[in-house]
C-alpha positions in Angstrom: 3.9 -54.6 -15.0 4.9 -51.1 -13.8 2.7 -48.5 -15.5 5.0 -46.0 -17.6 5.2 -42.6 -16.6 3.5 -40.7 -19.2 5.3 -37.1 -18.3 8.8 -39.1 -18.8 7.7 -41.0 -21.7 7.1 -37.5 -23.1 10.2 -35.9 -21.9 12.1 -38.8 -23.3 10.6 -39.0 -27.1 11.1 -34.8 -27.4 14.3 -35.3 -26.5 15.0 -38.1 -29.1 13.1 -35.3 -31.5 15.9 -32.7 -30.8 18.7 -34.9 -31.2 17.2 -35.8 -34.6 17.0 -31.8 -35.0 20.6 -31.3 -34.6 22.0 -33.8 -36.6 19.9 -32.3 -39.3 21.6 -28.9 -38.2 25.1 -29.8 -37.6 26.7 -29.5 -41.0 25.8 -26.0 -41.3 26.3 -25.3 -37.9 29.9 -26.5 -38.7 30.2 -24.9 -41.7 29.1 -21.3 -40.2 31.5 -21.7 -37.1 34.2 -23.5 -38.6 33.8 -26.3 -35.8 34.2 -29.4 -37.3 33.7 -31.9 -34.4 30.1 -31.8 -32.8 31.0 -32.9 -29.4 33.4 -29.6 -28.9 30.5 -27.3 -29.7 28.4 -29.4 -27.8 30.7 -28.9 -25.1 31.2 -25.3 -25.7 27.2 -25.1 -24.6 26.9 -27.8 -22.0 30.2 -26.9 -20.3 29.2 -23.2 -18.7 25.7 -24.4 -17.5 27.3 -24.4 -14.1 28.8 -21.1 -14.4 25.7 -19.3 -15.8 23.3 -21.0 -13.8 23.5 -22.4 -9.6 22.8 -25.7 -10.4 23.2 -26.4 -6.9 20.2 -24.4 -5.9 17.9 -23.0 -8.7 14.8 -24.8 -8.8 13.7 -24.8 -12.4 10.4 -25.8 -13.6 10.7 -25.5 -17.5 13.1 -25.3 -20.8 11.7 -22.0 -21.1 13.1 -21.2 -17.7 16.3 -22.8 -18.1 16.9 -21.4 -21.2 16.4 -18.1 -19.7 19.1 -18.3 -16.7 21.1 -19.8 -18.7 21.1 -16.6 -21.4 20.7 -14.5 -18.2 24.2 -15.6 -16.7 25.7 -15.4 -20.2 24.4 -11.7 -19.9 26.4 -11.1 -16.4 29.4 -12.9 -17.1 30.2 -11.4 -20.3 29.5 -7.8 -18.5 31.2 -8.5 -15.1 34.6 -10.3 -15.7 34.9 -13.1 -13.7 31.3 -13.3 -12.4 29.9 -17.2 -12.1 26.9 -18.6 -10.5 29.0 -21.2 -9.0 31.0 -23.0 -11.6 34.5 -22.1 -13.3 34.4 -18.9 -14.2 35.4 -17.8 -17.5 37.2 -14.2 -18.9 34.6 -11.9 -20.5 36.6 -12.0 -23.3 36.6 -15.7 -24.2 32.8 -15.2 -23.1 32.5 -12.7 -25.9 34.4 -15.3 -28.6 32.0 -17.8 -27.9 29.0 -15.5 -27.8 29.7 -14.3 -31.2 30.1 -17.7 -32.5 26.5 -18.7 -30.7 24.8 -15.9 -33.0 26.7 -16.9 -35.9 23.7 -17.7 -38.1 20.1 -18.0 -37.9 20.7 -22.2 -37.9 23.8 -21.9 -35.2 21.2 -19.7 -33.0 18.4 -22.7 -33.9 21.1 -25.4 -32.1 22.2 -23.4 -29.4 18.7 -23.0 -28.1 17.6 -26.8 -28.7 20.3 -28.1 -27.2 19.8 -25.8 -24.1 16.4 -27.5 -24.5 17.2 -31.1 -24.3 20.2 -30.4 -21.4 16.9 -29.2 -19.1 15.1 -32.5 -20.9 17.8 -35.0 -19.5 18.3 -33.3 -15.8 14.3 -33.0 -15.5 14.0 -34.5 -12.1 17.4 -32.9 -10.8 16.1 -29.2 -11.6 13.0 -29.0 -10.7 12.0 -29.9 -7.5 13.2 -27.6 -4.2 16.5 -28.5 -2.7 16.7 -28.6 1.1 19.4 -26.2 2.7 22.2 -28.1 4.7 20.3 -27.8 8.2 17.1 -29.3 6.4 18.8 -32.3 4.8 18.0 -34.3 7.6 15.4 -34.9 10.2 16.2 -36.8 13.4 13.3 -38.3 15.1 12.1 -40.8 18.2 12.9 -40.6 22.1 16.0 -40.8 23.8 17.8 -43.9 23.5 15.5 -44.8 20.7 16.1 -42.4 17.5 17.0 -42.8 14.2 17.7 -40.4 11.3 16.3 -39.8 8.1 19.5 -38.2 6.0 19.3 -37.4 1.6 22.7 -38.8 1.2 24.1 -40.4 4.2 28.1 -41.4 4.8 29.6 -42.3 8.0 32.4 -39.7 8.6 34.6 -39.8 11.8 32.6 -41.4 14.0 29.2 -39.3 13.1 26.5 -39.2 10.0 26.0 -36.2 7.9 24.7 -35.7 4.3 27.1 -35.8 1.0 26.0 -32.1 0.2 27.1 -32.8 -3.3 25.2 -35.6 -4.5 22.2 -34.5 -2.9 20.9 -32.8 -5.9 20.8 -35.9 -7.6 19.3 -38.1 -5.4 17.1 -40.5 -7.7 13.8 -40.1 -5.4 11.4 -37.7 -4.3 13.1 -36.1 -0.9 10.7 -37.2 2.1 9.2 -39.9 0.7 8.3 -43.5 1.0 11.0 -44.4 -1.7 13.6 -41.8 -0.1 14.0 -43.8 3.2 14.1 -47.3 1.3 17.0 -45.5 -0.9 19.0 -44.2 1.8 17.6 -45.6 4.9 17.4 -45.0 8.7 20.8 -44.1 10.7 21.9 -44.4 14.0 23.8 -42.4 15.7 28.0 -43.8 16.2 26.4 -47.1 14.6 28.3 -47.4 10.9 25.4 -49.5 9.3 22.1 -48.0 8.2 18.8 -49.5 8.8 17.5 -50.8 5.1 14.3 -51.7 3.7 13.9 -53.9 0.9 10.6 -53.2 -0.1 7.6 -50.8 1.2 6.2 -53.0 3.5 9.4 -53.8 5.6 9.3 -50.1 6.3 5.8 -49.8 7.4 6.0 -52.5 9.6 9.1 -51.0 11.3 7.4 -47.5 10.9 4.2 -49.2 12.9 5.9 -51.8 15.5 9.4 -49.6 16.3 8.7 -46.0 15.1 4.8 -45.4 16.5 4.5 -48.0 19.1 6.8 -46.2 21.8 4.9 -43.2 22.1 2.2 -45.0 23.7 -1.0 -42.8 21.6 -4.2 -44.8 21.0 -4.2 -41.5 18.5 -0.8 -41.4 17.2 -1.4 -45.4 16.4 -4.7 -44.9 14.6 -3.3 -42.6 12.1 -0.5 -44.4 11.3 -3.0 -47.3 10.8 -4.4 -45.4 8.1 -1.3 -44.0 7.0 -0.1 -47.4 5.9 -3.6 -48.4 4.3 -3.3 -45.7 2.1 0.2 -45.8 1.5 -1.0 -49.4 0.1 -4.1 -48.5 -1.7 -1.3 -45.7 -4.1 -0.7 -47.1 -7.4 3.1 -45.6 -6.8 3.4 -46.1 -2.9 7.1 -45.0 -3.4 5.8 -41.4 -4.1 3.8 -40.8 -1.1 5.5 -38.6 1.8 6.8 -39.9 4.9 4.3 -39.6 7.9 7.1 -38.7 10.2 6.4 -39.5 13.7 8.4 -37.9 16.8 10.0 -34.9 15.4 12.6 -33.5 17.5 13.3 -29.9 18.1 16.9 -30.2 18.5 18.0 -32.8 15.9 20.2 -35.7 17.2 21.3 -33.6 20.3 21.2 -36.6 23.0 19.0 -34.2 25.3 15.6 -33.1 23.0 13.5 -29.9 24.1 10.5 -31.2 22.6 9.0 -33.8 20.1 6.7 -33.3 17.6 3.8 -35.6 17.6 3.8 -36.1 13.6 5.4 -34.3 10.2 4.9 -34.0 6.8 7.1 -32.3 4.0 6.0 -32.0 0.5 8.7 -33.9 -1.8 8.4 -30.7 -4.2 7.7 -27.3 -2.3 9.4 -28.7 1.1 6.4 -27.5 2.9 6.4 -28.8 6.5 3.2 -29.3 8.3 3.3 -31.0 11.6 0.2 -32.2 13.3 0.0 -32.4 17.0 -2.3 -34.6 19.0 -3.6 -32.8 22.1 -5.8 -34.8 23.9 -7.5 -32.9 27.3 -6.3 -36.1 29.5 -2.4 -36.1 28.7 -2.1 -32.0 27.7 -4.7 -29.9 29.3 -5.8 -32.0 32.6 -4.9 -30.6 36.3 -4.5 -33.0 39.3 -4.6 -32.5 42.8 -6.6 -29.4 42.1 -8.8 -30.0 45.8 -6.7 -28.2 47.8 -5.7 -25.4 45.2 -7.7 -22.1 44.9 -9.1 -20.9 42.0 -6.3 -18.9 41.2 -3.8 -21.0 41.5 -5.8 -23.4 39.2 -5.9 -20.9 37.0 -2.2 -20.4 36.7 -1.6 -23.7 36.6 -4.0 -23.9 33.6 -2.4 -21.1 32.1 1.0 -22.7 32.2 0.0 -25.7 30.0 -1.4 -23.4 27.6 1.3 -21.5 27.2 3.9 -24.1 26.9 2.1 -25.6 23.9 1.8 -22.5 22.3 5.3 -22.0 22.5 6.2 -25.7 21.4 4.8 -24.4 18.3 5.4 -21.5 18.1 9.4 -22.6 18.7 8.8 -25.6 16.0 7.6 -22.5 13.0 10.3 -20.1 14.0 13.4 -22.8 14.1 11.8 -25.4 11.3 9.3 -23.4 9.6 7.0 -25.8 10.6 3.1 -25.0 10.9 1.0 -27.5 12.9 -2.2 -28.6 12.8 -3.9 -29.3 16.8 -6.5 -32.2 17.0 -7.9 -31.9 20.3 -10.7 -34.4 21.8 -13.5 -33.0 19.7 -11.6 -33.8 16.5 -9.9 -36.7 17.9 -13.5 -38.4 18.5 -13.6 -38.7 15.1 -10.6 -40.1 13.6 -11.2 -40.8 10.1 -11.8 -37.3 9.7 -8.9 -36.4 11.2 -7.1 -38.5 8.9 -8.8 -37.5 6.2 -7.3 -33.8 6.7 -3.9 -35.1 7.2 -4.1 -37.2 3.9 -4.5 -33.7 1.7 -0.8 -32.7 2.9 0.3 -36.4 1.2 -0.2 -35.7 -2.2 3.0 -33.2 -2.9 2.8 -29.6 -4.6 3.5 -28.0 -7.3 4.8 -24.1 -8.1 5.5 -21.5 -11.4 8.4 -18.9 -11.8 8.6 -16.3 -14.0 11.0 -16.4 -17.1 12.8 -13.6 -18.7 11.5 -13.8 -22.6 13.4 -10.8 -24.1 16.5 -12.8 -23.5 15.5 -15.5 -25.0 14.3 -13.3 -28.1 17.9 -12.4 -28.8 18.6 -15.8 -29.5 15.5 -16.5 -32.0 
């Protein structure tokens, strides 16, 4: 049996505590507005969420702070006629109506703010985690000829894959996770029908055998051995990031500049930390070098440098990705390596500040 979640357990019996709350407050709450149904005033609340706040991209980690843009958008709305956050906007006058009515009483201010409460309660997992912008909603990896992609919301539209922009901010999983790709699965590219995995271990078999194998690193393999022992070992595998292997640079563009040897991206902060294997023998190693002269060795030398310190430097400035470099030293010792790799797996966390006197006028 599935152990309960003790967060959402908690969540959920606070907001069974508020409902109780306002249907002892209703009937003077009616009484003091002159509302007599409680789903209108409800609505009167609930319905400019959207207007006060951006929903679509505010990332919101408490009631407190919900409670705040949401009294902060009230604030600009009422002074700037027409303003919205990105819902319907509403006149400053009816704005004013319903503010007066909100402030009626000492009991009507009592509801307004508990219900404000509960609405963060039931969209928890919707408002506080970090939405990806449109070009980071999806990741395309693998080599030419053999790449999939990893999309939030995937449809099949005219012949090509793209995200459903709207419904990504209520996609039921943790974005970049094991239990993302078994919810929306791998695409292909002019292929209609997604790749699906019924269960965590169909996926890391095809992550081992289909996504790893190709890229021919003893390395690349050994990690992703790892990877799917400790995926296995979690007690909630479905929460544990994707190890994404072969990155590309230029999305699904058929031609690729460069691949990324591995990729991680925290399913809260969206942090991306790539890790590139760098092994002397297939990045660093010169042939042919009898007939050269030491400068010209040299150059060459300098060459390779420089072109993986631009593949990363190219990778941070386009994807915002920073990479870690294991070179033969590290490589030697594998677990170790692994080890290191394992701390970016177990997500992240983040505060904002609230604005308190606003939420003052209310108490």
């Amino acid at each position: 049996m599935a152990k309960r979640d003790p967060n959402k357990t908690a969540r959920n019996k606070r907001d069974a505590d508020i409902t109780g709350e306002l249907k002892v407050l209703w009937p003077v709450v009616s009484a003091n507005t002159g509302i007599a149904d409680q789903q209108s005033f409800n609505a009167l609340i609930g319905g400019k969420a959207a207007t006060f706040i951006d929903l679509k991209n505010a990332v919101i980690k408490s009631a407190d702070e919900y409670i705040s843009l949401y009294l902060s958008g009230f604030k600009k709305a009422r002074e700037k006629d027409g303003w919205s956050a990105g819902g319907t906007p509403f006149s400053a006058d009816t704005l004013d109506k319903n503010f007066a009515t909100l402030t009626k009483s000492k009991a009507v201010k009592k509801y307004f703010l508990l219900f404000l409460q509960r609405s963060f309660l039931r969209h928890y997992d919707e408002l506080v985690r970090e939405r990806p912008s449109t070009a980071d909603a999806e990741v395309w990896i693998g080599q030419n000829n053999n790449d999939y992609g990893i999309l939030i919301t995937p449809r099949y539209k005219n012949g090509e894959w793209e995200n459903d922009q709207s419904e990504i901010r209520h996609f039921p999983k943790l974005y970049w996770t094991i239990g993302h790709v078994l919810s929306s699965g791998l695409v292909v590219q002019k292929d209609p029908e997604p790749l699906i995995f019924a269960t965590v271990d169909d996926y890391l078999q095809f992550f081992m055998k289909v996504l790893v194998r190709p890229s021919g690193s003893t390395y690349e393999r050994e990690i992703a051995k790892r990877y799917c022992d400790y995926v296995k070992a979690q007690e909630k595998p479905e929460d544990v990031p994707l190890l994404i292997p072969e990155f590309r640079y230029n999305g699904k563009d058929k031609k690729h500049k460069y691949r990324l040897d591995l990729c991680i991206i925290d399913p809260v902060t969206l942090r991306k930390v790539g890790i590139e294997l760098s092994p002397w023998s297939t990045h660093g190693l010169l042939k042919g070098t009898a007939g050269k002269t030491q400068k010209q060795i040299n150059e060459e030398a300098l060459a390779n440098f420089e072109k993986e310190a631009t593949k990363m430097r190219e990778y941070f400035q386009k994807h915002r990705i920073t990479t870690l470099i294991y070179t033969d030293t590290r490589l030697a010792a594998i677990d170790e390596v692994f080890g290191e790799i394992a701390v970016y797996l177990g997500g992240g966390d983040q505060v904002s500040q609230l604005e308190f006197d606003l939420i003052s006028e209310f108490l």
